[in-house]
Backbone bond lengths (Angstrom), bond angles and torsions (degrees), N, CA, C in turn:
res aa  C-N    CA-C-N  psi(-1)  N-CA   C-N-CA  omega(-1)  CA-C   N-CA-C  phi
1 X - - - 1.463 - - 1.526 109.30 -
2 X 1.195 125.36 134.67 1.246 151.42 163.91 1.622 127.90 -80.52
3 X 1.557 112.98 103.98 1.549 96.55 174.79 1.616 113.05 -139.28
4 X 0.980 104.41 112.79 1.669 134.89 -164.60 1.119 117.73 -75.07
5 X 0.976 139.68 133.89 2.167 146.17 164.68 1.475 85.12 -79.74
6 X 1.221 98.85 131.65 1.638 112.38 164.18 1.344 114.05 -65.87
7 X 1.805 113.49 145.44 1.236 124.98 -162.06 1.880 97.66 -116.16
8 X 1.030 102.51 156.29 1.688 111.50 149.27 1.074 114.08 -124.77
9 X 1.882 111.61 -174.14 1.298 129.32 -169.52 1.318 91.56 -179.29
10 X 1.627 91.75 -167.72 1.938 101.83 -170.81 1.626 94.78 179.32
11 X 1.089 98.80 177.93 1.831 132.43 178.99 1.212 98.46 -39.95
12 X 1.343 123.56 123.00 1.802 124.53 160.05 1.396 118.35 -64.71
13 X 1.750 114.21 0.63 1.514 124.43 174.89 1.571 97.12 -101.26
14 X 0.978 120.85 0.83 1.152 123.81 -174.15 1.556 124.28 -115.71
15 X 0.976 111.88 -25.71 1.804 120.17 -152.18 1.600 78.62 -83.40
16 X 1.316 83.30 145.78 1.678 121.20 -169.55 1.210 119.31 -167.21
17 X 2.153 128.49 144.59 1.144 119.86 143.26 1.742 83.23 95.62
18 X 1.593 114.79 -170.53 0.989 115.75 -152.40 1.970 102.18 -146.41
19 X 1.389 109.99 153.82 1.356 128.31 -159.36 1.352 109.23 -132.46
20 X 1.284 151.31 98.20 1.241 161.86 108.21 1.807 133.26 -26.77
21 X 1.256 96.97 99.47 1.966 106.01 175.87 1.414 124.28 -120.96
22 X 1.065 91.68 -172.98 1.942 92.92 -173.13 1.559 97.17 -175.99
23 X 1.774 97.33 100.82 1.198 108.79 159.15 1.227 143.23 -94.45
24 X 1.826 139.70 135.91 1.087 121.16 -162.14 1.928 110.08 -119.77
25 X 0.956 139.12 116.25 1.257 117.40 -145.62 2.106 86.15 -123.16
26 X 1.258 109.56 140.01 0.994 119.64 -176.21 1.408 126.08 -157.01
27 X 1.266 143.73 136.63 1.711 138.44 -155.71 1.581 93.93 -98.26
28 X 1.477 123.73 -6.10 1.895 118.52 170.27 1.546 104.25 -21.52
29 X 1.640 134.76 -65.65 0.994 141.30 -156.08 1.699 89.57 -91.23
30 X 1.398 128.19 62.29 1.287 118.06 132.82 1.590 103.22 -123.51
31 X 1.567 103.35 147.44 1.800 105.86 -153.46 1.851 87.50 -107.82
32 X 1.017 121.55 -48.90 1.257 147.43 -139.28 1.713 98.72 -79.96
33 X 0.910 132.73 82.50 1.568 114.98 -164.00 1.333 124.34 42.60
34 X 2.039 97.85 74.20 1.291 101.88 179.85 1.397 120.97 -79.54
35 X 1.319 117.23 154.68 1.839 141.58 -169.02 1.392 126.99 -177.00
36 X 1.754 96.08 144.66 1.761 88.59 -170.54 1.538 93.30 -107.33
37 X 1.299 106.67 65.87 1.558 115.08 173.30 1.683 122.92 -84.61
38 X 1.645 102.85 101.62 1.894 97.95 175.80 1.384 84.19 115.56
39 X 1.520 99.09 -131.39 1.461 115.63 -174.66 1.846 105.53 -83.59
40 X 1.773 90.81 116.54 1.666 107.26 -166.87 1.291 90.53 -77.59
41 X 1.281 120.13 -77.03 1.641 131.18 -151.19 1.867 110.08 -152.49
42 X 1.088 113.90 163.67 1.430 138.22 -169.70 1.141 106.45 -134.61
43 X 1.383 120.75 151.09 1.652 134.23 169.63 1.413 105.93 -154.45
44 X 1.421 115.22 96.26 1.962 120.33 -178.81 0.744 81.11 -107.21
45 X 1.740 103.29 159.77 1.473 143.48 178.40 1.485 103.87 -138.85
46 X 1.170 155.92 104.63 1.415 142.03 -174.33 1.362 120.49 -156.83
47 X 1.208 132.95 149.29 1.732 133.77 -169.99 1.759 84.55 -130.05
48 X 1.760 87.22 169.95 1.059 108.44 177.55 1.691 96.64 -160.12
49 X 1.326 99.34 156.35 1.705 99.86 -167.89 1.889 101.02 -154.50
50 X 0.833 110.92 141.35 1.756 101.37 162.93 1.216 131.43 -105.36
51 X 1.615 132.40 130.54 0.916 153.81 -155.53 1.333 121.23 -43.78
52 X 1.347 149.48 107.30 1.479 139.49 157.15 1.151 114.34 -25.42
53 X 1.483 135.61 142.72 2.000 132.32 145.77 1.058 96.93 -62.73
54 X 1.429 142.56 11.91 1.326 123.49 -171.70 1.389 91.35 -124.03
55 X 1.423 129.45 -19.43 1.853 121.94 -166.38 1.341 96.20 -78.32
56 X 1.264 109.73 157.44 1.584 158.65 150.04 1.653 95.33 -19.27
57 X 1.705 101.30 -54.32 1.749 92.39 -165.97 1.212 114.97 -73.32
58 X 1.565 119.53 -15.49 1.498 121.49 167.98 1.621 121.07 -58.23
59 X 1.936 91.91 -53.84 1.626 73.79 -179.44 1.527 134.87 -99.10
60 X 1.842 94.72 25.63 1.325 78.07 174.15 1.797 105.36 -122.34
61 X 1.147 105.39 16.86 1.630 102.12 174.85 2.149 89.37 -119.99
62 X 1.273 92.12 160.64 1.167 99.17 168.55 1.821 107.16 -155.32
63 X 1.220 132.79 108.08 1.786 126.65 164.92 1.410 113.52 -65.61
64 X 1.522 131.43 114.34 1.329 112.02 166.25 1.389 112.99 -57.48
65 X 1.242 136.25 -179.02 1.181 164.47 -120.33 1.407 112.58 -15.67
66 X 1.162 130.47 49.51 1.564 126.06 157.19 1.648 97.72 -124.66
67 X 1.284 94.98 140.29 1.054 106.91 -161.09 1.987 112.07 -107.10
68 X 1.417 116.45 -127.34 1.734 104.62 175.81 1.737 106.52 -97.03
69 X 1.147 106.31 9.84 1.743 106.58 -175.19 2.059 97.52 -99.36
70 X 1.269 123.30 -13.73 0.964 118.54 160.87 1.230 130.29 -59.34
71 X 1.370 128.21 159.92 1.580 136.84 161.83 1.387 104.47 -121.16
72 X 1.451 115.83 155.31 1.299 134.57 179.85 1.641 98.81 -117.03
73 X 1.153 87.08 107.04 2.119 97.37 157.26 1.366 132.43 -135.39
74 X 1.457 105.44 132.58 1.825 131.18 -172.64 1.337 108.38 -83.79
75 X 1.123 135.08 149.68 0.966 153.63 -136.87 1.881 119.01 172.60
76 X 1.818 101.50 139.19 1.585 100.24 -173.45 1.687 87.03 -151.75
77 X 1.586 112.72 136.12 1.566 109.78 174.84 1.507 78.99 -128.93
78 X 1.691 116.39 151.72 1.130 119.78 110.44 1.604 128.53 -120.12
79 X 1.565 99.27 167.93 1.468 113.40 -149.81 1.506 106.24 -139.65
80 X 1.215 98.85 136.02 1.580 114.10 -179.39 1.749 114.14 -135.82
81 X 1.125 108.04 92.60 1.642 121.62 166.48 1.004 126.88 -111.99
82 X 1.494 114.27 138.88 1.137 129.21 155.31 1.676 150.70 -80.48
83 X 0.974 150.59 134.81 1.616 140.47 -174.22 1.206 99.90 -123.55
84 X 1.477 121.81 149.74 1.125 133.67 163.31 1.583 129.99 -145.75
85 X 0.997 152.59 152.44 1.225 124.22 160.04 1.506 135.23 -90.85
86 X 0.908 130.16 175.24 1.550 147.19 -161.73 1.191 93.67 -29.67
87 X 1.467 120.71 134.73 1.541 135.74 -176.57 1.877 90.35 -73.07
88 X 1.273 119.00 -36.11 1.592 99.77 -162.79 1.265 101.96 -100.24
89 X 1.530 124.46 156.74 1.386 136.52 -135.90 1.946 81.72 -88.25
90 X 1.621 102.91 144.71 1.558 108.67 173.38 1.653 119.23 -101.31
91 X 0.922 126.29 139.76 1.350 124.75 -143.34 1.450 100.69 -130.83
92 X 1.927 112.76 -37.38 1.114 110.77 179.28 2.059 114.05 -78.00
93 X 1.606 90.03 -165.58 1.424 94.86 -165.26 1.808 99.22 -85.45
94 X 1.171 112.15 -3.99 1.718 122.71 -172.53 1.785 101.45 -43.64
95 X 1.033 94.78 164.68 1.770 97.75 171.40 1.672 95.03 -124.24
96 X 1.424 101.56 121.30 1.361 117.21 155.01 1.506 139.73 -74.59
97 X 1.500 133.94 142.49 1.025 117.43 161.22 1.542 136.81 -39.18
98 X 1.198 142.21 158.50 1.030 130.44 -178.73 1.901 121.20 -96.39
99 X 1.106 125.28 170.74 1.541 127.68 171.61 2.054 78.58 -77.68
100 X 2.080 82.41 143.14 1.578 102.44 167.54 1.452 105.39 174.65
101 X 1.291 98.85 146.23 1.615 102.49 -166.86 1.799 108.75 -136.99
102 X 0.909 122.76 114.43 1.696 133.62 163.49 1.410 134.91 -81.05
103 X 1.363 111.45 128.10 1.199 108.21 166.11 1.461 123.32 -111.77
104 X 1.308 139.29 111.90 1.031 125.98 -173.67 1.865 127.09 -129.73
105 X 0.954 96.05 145.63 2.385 91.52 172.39 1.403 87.66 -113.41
106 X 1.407 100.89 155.49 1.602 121.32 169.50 1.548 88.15 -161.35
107 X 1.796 91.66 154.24 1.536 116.33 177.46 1.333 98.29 -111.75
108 X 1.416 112.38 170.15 1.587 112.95 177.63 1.829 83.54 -144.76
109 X 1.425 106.97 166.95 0.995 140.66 169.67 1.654 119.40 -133.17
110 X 1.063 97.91 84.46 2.057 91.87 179.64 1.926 130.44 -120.50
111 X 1.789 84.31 125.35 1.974 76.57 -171.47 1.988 93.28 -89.05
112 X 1.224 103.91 168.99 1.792 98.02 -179.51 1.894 69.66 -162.18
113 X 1.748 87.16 164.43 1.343 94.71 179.76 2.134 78.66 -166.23
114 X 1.193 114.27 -162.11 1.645 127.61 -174.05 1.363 92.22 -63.67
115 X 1.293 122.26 -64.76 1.657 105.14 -152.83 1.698 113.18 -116.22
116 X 1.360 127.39 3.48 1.301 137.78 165.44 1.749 123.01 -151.61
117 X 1.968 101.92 150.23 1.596 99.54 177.19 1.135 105.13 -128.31
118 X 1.101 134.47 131.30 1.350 128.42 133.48 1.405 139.72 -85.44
119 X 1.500 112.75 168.16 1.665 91.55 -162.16 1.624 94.01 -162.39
120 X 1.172 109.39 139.28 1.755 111.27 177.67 1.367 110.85 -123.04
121 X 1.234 132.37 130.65 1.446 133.98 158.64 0.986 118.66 -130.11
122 X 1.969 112.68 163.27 0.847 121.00 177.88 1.658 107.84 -133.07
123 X 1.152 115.07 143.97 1.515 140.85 161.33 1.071 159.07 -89.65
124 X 1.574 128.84 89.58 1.823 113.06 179.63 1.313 96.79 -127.57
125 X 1.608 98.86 -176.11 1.004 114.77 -178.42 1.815 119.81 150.64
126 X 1.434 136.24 -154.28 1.387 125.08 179.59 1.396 95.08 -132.38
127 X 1.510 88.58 164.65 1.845 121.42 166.11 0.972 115.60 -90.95
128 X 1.604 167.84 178.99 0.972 141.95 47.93 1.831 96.02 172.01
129 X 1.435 136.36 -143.03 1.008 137.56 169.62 1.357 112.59 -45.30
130 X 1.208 129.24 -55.16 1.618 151.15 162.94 1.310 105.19 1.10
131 X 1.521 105.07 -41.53 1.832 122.24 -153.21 1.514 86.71 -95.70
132 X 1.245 138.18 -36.87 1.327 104.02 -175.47 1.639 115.61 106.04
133 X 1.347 112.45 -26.65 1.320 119.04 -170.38 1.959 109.94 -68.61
134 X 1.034 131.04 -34.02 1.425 133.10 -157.14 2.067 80.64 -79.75
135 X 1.327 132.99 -22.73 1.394 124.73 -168.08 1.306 93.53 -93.54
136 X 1.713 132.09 -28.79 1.393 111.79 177.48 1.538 112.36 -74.27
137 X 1.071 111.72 -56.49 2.008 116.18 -174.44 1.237 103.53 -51.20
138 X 1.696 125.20 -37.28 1.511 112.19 -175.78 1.705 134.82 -59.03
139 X 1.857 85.94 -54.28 1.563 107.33 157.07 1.705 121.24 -59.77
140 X 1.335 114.82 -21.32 1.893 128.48 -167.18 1.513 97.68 -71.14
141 X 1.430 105.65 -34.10 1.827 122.09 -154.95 1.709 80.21 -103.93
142 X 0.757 133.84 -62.24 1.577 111.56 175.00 1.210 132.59 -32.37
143 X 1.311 100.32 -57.09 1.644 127.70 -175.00 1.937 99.73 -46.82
144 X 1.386 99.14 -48.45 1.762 120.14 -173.32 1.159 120.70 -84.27
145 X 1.448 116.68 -9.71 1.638 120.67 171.29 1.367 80.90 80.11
146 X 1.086 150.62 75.44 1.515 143.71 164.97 1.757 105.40 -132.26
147 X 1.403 124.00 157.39 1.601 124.90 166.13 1.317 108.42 -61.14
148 X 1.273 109.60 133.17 1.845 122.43 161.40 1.418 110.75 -82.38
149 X 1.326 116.51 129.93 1.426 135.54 164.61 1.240 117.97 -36.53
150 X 1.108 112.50 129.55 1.646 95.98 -177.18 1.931 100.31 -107.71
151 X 1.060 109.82 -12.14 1.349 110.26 -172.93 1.797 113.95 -91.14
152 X 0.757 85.53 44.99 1.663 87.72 171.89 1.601 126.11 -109.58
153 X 1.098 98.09 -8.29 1.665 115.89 -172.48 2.019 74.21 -81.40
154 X 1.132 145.59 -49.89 1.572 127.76 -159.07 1.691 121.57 -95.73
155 X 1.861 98.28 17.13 1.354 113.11 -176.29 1.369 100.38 -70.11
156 X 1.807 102.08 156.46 1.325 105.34 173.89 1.176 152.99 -38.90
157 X 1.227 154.51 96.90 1.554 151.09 -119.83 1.898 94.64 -74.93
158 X 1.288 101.59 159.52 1.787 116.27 170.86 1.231 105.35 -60.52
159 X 1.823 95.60 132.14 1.314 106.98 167.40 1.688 114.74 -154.86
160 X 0.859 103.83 141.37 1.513 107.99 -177.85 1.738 119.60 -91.36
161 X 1.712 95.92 121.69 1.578 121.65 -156.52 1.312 115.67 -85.07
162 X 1.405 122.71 146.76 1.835 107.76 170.24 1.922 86.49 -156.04
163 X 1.344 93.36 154.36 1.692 108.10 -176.82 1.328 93.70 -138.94
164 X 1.163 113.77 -169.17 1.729 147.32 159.91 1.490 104.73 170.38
165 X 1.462 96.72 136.40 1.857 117.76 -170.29 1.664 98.02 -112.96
166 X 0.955 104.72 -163.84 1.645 112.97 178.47 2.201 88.74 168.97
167 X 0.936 105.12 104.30 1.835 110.72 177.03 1.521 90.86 -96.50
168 X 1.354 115.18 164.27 2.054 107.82 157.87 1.858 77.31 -169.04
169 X 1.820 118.53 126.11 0.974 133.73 159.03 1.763 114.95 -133.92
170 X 1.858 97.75 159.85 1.235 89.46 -166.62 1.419 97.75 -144.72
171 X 1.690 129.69 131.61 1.083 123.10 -174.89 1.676 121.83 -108.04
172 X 1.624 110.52 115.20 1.465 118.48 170.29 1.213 111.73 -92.90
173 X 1.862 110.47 139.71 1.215 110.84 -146.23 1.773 81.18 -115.94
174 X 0.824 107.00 124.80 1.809 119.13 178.14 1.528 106.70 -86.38
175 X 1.293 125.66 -63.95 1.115 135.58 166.53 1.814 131.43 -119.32
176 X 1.115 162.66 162.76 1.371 149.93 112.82 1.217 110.83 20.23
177 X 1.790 102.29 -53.53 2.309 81.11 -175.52 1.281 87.57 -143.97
178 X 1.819 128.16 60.35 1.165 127.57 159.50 1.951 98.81 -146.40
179 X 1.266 113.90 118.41 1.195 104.34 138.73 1.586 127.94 -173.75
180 X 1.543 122.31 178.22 1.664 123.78 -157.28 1.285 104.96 -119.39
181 X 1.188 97.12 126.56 1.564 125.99 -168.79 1.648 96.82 -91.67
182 X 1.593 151.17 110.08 1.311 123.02 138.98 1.292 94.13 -101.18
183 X 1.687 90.39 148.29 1.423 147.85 159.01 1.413 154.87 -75.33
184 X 1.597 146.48 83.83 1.097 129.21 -154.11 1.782 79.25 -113.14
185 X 1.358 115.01 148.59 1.677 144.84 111.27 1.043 133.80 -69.66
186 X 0.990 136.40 109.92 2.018 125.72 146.32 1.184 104.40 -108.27
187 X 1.718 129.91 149.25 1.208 144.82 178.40 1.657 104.07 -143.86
188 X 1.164 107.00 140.58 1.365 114.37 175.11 1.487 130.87 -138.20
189 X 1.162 137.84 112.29 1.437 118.36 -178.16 1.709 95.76 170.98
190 X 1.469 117.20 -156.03 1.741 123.92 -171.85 1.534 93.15 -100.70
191 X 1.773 121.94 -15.36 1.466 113.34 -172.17 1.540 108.37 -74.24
192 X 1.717 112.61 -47.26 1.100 108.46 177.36 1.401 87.23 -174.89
193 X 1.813 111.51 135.01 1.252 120.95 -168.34 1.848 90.78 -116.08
194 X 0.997 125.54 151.56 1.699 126.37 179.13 1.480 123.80 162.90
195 X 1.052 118.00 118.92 1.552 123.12 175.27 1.997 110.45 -91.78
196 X 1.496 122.87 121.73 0.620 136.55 178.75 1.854 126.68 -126.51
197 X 1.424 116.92 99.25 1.239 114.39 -156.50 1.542 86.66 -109.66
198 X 1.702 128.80 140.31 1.296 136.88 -167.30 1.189 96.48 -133.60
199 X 1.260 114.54 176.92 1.813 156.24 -171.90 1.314 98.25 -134.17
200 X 1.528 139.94 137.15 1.340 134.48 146.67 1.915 100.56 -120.54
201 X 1.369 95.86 150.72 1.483 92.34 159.48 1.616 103.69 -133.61
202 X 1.436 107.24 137.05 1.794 118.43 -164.27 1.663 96.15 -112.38
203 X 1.399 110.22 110.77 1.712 110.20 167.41 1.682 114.61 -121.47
204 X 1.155 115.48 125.13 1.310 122.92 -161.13 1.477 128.20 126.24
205 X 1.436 113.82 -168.90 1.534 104.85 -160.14 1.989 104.59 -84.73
206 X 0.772 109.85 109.57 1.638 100.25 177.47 1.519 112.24 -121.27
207 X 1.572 92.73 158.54 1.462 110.47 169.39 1.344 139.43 -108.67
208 X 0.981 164.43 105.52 1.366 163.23 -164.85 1.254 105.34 -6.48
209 X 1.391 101.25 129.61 1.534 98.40 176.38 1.380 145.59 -53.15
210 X 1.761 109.34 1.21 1.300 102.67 -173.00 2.089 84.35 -116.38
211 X 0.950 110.08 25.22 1.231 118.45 150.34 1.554 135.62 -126.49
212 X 1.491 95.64 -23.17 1.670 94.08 161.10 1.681 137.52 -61.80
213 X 1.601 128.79 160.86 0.962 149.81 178.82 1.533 106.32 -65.91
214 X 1.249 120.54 -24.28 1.376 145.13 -172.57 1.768 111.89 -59.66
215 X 1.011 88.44 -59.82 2.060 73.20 169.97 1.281 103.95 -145.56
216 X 1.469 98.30 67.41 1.726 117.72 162.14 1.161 102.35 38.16
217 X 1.122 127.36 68.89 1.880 124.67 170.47 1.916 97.07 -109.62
218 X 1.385 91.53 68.85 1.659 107.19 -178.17 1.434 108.18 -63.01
219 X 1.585 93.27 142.87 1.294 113.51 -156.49 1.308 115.24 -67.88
220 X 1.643 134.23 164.86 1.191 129.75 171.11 1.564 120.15 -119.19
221 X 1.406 106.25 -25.92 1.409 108.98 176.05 1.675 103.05 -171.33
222 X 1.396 111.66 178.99 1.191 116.93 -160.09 1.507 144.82 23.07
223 X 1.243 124.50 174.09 1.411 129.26 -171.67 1.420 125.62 -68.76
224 X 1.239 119.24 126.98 1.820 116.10 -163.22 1.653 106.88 -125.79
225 X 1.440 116.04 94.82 1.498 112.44 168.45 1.626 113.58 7.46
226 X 1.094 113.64 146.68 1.678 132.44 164.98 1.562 102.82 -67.01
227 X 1.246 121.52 113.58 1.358 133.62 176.93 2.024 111.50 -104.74
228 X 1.051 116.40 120.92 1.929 119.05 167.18 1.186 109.78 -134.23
229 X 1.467 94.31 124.63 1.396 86.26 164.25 1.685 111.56 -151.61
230 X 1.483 131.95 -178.40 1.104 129.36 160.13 1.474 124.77 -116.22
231 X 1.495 126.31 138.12 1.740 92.71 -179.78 1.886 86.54 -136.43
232 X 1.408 97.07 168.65 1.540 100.28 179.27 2.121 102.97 -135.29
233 X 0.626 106.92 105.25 1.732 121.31 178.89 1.806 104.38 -82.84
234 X 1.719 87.52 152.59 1.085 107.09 -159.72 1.495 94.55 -127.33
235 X 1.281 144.09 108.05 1.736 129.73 171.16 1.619 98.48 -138.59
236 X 1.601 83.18 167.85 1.499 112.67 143.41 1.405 144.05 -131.86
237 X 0.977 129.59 143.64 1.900 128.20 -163.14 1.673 98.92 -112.19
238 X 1.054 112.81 140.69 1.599 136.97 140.08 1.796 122.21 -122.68
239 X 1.473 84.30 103.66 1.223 92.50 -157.76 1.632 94.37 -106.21
């Protein structure tokens, strides 16, 4: 289950000025056989701002085919997660994930316009104690009256991280409150290397993508129609 802080957005003739968030991502709200199994928790910090015609990032990146209906937006997260495995003790012969914790900054570069975005990032950062993560969940589970991990002393040793992404999606509008998004990923680096080409299908009320909830193109100012929708995706990974 998924539960989200509401986002905004606005007009790609419009977007301006600069946006500051802080996401906290956590499995608390699973009821059903709860566990902080895999991916424990998240802690982002990240802005996003849009580009001057006059900045640096204009003239030295350029995407072919977007044209003057595009916007250019910058972007910086950092990120601190944790993994762990299965809160209840494993007994069988299975191999579990291991305790491991990241710290990472990445920049983005993204053009968006009405019906497609592309977007490039890049990534570093560390593995292991370095990151800091085994001191947040320990103290987090304190704070909550919850059990402390005891397996963190055998998490993955420090290591120093590097990525680069490249996303590019494009939206055909079938109907008013139907339409299919495909999707490419590539990622490359020691964090996680993987090509991922998708299918989306979008049913419900939507907004242009550089106003939708859809790939966090968080808002900067003013009021943005009530957007719902549902979508169900179709991919594959080589990871």
């Amino acid at each position: 289950m998924l539960l989200s802080s509401n986002s905004f957005g606005q007009n790609v003739e419009n977007l301006k000025g600069s946006n500051y968030y802080f996401i906290h991502d956590n499995d608390v709200f699973r009821f059903n056989n709860p566990t902080d199994q895999y991916y424990s928790f998240g802690l982002l910090l990240g802005f996003i701002q849009t580009a001057k015609p006059s900045s640096k990032v204009n003239k030295l990146f350029f995407f072919p085919g977007f044209k003057k209906d595009y916007k250019r937006v910058t972007g910086m997260e950092l990120a601190l997660k944790g993994y762990t495995p299965d809160f209840k003790n494993n007994e069988s012969l299975e191999e579990v994930r291991p305790f491991a914790g990241t710290l990472t900054l990445s920049g983005n570069i993204t053009e968006v316009n009405q019906k497609r975005i592309l977007q490039y990032k890049m990534l570093f950062g560390v593995r292991g104690p370095w990151s800091g993560a085994e001191w947040v969940q320990s103290n987090f589970h304190q704070f909550i009256g919850s059990p402390v991990f005891l397996g963190w002393e055998n998490q993955l040793p420090n290591k120093f991280l590097f990525q680069g992404e490249a996303l590019y999606a494009r939206v055909w509008d079938i109907s008013p409150y139907l339409q299919i998004l495909p999707q490419g990923i590539v990622s490359l680096g020691n964090y996680l290397s993987m090509a991922e080409p998708s299918l989306m299908f979008k049913i419900g009320k939507s907004l242009p993508l550089p106003e939708s909830m859809l790939f966090k193109m968080t808002g900067l100012s003013g009021h943005r129609p009530l957007e719902f929708f549902l979508t169900t995706r179709f991919f594959g990974s080589a990871i």
